[in-house]
C-alpha positions in Angstrom: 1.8 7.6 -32.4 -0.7 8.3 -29.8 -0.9 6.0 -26.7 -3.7 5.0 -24.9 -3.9 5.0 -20.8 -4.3 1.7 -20.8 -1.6 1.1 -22.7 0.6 3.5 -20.8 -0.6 2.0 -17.8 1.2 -1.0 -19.6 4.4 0.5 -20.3 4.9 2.1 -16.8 3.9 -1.3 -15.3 6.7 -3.1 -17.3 9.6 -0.3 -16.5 8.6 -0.5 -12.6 10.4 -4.4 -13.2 13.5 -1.9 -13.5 13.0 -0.4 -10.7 12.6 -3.2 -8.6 15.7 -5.8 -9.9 18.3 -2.3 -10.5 18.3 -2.4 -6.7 20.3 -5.8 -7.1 23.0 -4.8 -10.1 23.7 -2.0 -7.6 23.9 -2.9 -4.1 24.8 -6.8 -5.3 27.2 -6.4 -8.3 28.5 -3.2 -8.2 28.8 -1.6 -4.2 28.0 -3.2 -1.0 28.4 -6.7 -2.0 31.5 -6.4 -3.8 33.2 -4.5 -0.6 31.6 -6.9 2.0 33.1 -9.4 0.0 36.7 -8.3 -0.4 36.7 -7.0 3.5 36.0 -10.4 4.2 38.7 -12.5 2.2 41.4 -9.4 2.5 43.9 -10.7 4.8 45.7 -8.0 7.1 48.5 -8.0 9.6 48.2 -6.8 13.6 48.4 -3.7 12.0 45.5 -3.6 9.8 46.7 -4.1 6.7 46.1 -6.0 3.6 48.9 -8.0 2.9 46.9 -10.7 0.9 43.6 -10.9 -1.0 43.6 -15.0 -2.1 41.7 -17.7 -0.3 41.2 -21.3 0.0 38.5 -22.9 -1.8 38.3 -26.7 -1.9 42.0 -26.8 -2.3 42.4 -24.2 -5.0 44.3 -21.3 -3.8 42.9 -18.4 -6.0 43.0 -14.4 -5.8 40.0 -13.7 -4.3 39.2 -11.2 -7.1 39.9 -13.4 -9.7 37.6 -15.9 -7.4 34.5 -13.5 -7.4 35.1 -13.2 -11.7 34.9 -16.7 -11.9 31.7 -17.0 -9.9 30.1 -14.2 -11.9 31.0 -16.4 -15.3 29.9 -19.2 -14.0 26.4 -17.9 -13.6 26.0 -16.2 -16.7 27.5 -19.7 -18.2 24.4 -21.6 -16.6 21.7 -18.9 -17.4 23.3 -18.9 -21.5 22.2 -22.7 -21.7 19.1 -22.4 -20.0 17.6 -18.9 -21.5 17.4 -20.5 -25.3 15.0 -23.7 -24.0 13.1 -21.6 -21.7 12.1 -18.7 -23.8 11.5 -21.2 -26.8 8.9 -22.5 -24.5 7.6 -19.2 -23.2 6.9 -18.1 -26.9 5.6 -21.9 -27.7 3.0 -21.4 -24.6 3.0 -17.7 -24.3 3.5 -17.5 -20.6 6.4 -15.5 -20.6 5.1 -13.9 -17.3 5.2 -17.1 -15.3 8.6 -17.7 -16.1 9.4 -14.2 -15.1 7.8 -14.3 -11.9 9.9 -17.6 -11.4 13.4 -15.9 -12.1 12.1 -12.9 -10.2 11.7 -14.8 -6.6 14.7 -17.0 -7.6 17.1 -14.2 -7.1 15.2 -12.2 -5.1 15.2 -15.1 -2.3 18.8 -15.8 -3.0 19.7 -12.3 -2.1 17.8 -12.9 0.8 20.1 -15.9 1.6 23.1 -13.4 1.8 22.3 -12.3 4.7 24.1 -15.4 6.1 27.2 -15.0 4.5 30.1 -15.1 6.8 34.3 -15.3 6.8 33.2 -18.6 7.4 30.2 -19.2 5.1 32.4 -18.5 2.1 30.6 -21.4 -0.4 27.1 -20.3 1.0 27.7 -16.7 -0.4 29.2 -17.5 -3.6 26.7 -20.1 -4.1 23.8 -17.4 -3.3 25.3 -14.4 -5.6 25.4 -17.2 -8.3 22.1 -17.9 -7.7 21.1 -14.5 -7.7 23.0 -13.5 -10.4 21.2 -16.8 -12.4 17.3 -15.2 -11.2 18.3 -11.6 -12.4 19.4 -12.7 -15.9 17.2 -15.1 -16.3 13.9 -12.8 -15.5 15.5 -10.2 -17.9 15.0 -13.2 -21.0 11.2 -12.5 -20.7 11.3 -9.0 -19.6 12.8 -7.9 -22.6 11.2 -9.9 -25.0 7.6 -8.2 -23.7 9.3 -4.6 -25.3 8.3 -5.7 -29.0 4.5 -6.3 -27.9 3.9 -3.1 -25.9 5.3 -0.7 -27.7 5.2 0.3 -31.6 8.9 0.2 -33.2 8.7 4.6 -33.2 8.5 4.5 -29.4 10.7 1.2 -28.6 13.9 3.9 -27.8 11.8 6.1 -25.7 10.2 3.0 -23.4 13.3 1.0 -23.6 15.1 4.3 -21.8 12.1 4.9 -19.4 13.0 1.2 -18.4 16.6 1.9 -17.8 15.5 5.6 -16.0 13.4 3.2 -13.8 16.0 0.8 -12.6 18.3 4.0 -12.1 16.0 6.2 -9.7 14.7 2.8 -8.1 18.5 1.1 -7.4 19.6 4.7 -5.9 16.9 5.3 -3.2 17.4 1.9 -1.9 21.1 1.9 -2.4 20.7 5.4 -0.2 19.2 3.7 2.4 21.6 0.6 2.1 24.1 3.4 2.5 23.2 5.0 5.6 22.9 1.5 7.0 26.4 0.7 6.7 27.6 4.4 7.7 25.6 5.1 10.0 25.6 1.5 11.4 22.0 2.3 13.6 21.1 0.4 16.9 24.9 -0.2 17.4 24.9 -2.7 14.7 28.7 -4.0 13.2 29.7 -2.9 9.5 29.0 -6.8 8.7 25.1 -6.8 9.9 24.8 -3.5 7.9 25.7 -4.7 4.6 24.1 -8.2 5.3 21.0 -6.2 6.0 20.8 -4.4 2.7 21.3 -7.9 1.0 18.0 -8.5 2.8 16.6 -5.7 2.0 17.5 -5.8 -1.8 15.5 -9.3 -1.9 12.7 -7.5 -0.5 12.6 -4.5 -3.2 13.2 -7.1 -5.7 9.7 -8.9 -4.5 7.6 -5.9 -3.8 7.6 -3.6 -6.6 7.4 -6.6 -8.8 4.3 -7.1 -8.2 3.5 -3.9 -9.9 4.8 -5.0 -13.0 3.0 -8.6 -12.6 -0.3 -7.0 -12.1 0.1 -5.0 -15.5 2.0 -7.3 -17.8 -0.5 -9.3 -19.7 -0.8 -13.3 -19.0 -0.5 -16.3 -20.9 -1.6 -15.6 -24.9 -4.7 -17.0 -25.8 -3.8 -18.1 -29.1 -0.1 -20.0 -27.5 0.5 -23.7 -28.6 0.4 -26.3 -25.9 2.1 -29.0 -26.9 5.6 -27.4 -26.7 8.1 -29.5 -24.2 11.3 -29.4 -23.1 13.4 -31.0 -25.5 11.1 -31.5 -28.6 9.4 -28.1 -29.8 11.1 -25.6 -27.4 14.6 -26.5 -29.2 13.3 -26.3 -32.8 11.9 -23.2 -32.1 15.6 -21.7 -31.4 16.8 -23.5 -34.2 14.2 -21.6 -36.4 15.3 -18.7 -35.1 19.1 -19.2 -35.5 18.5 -20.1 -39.1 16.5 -16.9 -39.7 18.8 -14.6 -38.3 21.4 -16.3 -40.8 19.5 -15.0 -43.3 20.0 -11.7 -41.7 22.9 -9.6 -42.3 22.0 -6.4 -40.7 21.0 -8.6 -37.6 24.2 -11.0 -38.1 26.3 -8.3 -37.7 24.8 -6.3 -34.8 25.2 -9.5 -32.6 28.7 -9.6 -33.1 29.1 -6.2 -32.5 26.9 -6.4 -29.7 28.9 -9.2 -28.4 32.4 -8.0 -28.4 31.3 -4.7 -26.7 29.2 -6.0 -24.2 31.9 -8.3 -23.1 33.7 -5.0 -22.0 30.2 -3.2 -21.0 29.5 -5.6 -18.7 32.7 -6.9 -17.1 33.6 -2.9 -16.3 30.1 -2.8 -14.1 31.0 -6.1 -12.5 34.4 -5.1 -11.5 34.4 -1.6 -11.2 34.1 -1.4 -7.2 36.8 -4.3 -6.6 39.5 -2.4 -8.7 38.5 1.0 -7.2 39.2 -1.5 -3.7 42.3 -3.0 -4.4 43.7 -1.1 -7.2 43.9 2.3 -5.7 42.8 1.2 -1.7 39.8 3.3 -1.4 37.3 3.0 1.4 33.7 1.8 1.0 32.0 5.1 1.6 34.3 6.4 -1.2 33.5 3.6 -3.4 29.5 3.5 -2.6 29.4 7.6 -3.3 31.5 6.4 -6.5 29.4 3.7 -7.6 25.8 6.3 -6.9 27.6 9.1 -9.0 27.5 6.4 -11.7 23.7 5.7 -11.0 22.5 9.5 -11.4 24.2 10.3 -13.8 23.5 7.3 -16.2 19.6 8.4 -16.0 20.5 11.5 -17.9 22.4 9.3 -20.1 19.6 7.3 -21.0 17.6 9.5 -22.5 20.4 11.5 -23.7 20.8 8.2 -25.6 17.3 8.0 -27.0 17.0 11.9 -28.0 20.7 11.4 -29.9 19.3 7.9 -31.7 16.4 9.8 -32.6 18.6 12.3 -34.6 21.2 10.6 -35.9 20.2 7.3 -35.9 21.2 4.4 -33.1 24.0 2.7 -35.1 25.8 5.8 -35.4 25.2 6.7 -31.4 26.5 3.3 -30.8 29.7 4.0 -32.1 30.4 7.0 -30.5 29.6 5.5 -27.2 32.2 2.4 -27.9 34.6 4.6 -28.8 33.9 6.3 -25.0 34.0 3.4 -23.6 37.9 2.5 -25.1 38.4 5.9 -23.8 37.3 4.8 -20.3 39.6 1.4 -20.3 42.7 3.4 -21.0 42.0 6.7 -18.8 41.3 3.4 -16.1 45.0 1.5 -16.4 46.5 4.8 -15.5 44.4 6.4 -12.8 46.3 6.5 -9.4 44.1 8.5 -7.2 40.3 8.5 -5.6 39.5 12.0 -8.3 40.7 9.7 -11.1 38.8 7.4 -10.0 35.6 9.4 -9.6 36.1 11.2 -13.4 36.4 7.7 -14.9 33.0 6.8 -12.9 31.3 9.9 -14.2 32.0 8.7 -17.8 30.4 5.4 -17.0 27.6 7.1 -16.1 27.0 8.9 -19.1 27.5 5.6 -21.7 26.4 2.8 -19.4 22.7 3.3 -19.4 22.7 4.5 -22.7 24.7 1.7 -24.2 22.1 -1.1 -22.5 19.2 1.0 -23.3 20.2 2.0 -27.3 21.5 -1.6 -27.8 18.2 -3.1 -26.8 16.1 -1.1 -28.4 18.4 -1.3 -32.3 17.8 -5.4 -31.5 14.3 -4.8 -31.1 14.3 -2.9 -34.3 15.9 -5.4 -36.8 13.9 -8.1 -35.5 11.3 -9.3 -38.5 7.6 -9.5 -37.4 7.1 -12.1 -35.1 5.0 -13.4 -32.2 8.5 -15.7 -31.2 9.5 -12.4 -29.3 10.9 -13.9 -26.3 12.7 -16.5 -28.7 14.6 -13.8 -30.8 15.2 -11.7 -27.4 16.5 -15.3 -25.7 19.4 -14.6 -29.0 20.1 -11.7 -27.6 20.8 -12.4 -24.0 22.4 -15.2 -24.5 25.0 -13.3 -27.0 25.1 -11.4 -24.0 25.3 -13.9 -21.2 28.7 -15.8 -23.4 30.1 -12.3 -23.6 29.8 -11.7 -19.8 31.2 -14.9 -19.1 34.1 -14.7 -21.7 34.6 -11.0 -20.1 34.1 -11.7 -16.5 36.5 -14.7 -16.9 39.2 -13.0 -19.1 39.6 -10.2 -16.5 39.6 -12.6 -13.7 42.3 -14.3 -15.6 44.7 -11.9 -16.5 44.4 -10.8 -13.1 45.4 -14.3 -11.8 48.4 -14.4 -14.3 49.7 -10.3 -13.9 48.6 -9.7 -10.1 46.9 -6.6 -11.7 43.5 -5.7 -12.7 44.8 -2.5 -14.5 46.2 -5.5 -17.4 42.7 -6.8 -17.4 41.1 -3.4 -18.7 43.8 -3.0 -21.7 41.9 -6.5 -22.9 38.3 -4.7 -22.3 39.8 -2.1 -24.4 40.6 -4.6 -27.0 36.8 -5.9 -27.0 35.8 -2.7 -27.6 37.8 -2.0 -30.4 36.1 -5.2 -32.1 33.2 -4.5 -31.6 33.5 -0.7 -32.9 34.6 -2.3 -36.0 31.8 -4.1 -36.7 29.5 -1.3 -35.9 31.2 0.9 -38.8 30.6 -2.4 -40.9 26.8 -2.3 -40.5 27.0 1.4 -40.6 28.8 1.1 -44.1 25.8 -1.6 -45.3 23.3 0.4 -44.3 24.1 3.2 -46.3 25.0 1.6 -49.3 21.0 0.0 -49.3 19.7 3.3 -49.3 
């Protein structure tokens, strides 16, 4: 299908919202914060080192791995209740770009905020990277569920991966610079002002180039309801759609595959750098190289994804990458060295950004014809957002119990497994309606 330049115009306008939150699952979830924070609750002898990584909080003596986890769930807990009432709305009014905007600055300001996180501001930073982590997930609601309206169901894969190419080449020149802040350390500035500076700066990527994508998403719909509130219309609207998809078996299916894997997706990109950190002790600038290897290559992997959907179709893909990914959790519980390390991250590479951009884009595709868009995509995230936090909280848990993360992976493993299996279920159903 041919596209117009305006509506090409369109589709590079919504991908640029890639570009400018990716710099914030990089630098904030996956590298400099993660470091910053275990350098500053790692507790070391005269001698420089580590002989403890738990801390205090509120009386709660807690690994302080286990700690950041919990933090992380917590935030995908908050943003699974509120994502089904506010995109109900958003559809109901058709102002999906307001409330994008809103989430937008909400995390963007909040990473802002980390700049004064201190040993002794411990609450104020996990209270900001929850905050963050809320305005990042929350924005993604309504940024997805504009993917169905600008783009024909033949070209959903292709835009969906431009997306995801986007974020990638945006998150690593900023993450570059971040870099050379905190080795370089300019102006005679400590390790600590470096990475507090690039949680600045993220905030301030995260604002900018999203006004590019503001400028070129369309506004409020003209033909949107406007009698839809909070508790009335916006929650009969996800009960519509819940009882829909039950009609669904395809669909039905697909979310519960798409859960169970995502819950080991997800929780590997979360905890990657703090296992790399205390698992197998290696420095930041190893780690931060680590963590851009990922980055690069996952934009090749993207639209490997899409060319290999294309061909073979995406449920099939989708298996094949889960079954990478189990590959990844057990080649992870035995790695012992920084190379190890650094193979494992290459695989991620390849699989992550096509796992996010493939599974986005199959969603997309067994949707029915709708304008509740950013209803049926509010499903989605929040099957998502519960598998993060189940994830996030698992790993942090069996951390607490075994002392190890390498235990915690052998469960991502296990998610992963489930999920494959009901992948080859909706492969089996598919070709049986033929």
């Amino acid at each position: 299908m041919e596209m117009t330049a305006a509506s090409k115009k369109m589709i590079r306008g919504w991908a640029m919202y890639d570009w400018a939150n990716s710099a914030y699952n990089l630098v904030i979830t996956s590298t400099i914060f993660p470091v910053y924070y275990d350098a500053l609750t790692a507790v070391k002898d005269t001698g420089g080192t580590v002989i403890s990584r738990s801390v205090d909080l509120f009386g709660w003596h807690v690994e302080s791995g286990a700690l950041y986890n919990y933090a992380i769930a917590f935030a995908y807990l908050v943003i699974a209740f509120l994502s089904p009432i506010l995109s109900s709305i958003a559809d109901g009014r058709g102002n999906k770009k307001r409330f994008l905007q809103f989430f937008c600055y909400l995390g963007a300001v909040a990473c802002c905020l980390l700049y004064f996180f201190t040993k002794e501001r411990l609450v104020l930073g996990l209270g900001a990277c929850i905050i963050a982590a809320i305005g990042y997930c929350g924005s993604l609601v309504f940024y997805n569920a504009y993917l169905p309206e600008i783009a024909p169901v033949e070209l959903q894969d292709k835009v969906s991966a431009k997306g995801f190419a986007y974020g990638y080449v945006g998150s690593v020149l900023l993450q570059i610079i971040c870099f050379v802040l905190v080795l370089v350390k300019p102006f005679g500035m400590s390790d600590g002002l470096a990475a507090r500076i690039s949680f600045l700066l993220v905030g301030l990527w995260w604002m900018g180039f999203a006004q590019m994508t503001f400028r070129a998403l369309p506004g409020k719909s003209k033909t949107a309801g406007a009698q839809v509130t909070l508790w009335n219309n916006g929650l009969k609207e996800l009960k519509k759609v819940l009882s829909e998809v039950k009609t669904m078996p395809v669909m039905k299916r697909y979310l519960t595959a798409f859960f169970f894997y995502s819950m080991g997706v997800q929780t590997v990109m979360i905890a990657a750098t703090l296992f790399g950190s205390q698992e197998l002790n290696l420095s930041a600038t190893q780690l931060i190289s680590c963590i851009l290897i990922i980055q690069l290559v996952a934009i090749g992997g993207a639209q490997m994804m899409a060319w290999l959907s294309g061909r073979y179709g995406n449920i099939n893909v989708l298996l094949w990458v889960v079954l990478v990914w189990i590959g990844i959790c057990i080649l992870a519980y035995f790695i012992q060295t920084a190379t190890g390390y650094y193979i494992v991250a290459t695989l991620v590479g390849i699989v992550m950004g096509g796992i996010q951009s493939l599974s986005r884009s199959t969603y997309s595709k067994f949707m029915p014809a709708t304008t509740d868009t950013a209803s049926y995509f509010s499903l989605y995230d929040v099957t998502e957002k519960i598998a993060i936090v189940l994830g996030t909280f698992s790993f942090g848990f069996v951390q607490q119990l075994t002392g190890s993360m390498r235990y915690s992976v052998v469960a991502l493993a296990i998610f992963f497994l489930i999920g494959m299996i009901a992948l080859a279920t909706i492969r089996k159903r598919l070709s049986l309606s033929r």
